[in-house]
C-alpha positions in Angstrom: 130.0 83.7 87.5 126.4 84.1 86.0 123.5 85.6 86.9 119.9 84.4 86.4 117.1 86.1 86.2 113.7 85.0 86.9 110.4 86.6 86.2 108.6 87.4 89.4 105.5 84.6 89.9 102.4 85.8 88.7 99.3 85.7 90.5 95.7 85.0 89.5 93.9 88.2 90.6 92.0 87.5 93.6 89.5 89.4 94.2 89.0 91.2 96.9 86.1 90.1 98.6 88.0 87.2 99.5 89.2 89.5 102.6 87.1 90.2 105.4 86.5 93.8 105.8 89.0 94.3 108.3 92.2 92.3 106.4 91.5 94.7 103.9 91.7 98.3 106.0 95.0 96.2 107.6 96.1 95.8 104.0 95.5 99.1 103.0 97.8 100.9 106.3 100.5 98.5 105.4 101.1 98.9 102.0 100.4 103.4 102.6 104.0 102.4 104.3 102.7 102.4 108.0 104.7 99.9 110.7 102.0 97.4 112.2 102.4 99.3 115.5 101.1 102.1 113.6 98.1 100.4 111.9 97.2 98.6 115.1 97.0 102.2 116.8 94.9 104.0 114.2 92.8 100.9 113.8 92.2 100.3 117.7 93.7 97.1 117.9 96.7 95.1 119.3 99.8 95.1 116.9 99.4 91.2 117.3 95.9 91.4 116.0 97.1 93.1 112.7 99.5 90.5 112.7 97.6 87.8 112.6 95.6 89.7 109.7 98.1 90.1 108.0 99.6 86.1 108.1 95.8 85.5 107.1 95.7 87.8 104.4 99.4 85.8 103.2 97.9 82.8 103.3 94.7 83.9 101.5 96.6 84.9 98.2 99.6 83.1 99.1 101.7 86.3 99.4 105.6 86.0 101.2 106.8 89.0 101.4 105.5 93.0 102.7 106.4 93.8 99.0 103.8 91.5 97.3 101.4 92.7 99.6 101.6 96.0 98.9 101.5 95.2 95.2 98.5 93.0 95.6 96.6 96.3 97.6 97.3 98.1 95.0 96.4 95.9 91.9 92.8 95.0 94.2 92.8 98.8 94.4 93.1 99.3 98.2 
């Protein structure tokens, strides 16, 4: 049995002014580590509102995963 390894897919750095104003505070609670319940209550919103940030914000840069996210936050410097 073998194992390959892969290099993670690389990203074109998208800037952020791509995100409205309110994807990116979303952004910014989510990759600080906070559940979307949390975000949604310090941002005064429904956790299906920060959801539906958030799959916006996925489709935006074409993110999968809570991981890439929080990379991309902090390479935009959120």
């Amino acid at each position: 049995m073998s194992l390959t390894l892969t290099m993670p897919h690389t990203h074109t750095p998208v800037p952020a002014a791509t995100l409205a104003p309110r994807e990116q505070e979303a952004l910014r609670h989510i990759a600080a580590g906070r559940t979307y319940l949390q975000t949604a209550r310090n941002m005064g919103l429904s956790k299906h509102t920060v959801d539906a940030y958030l799959r916006r914000i996925r489709a935006k840069l074409n993110v999968h995963s809570t991981a890439e996210l929080t990379r991309l936050a902090v390479a935009l410097g959120l």
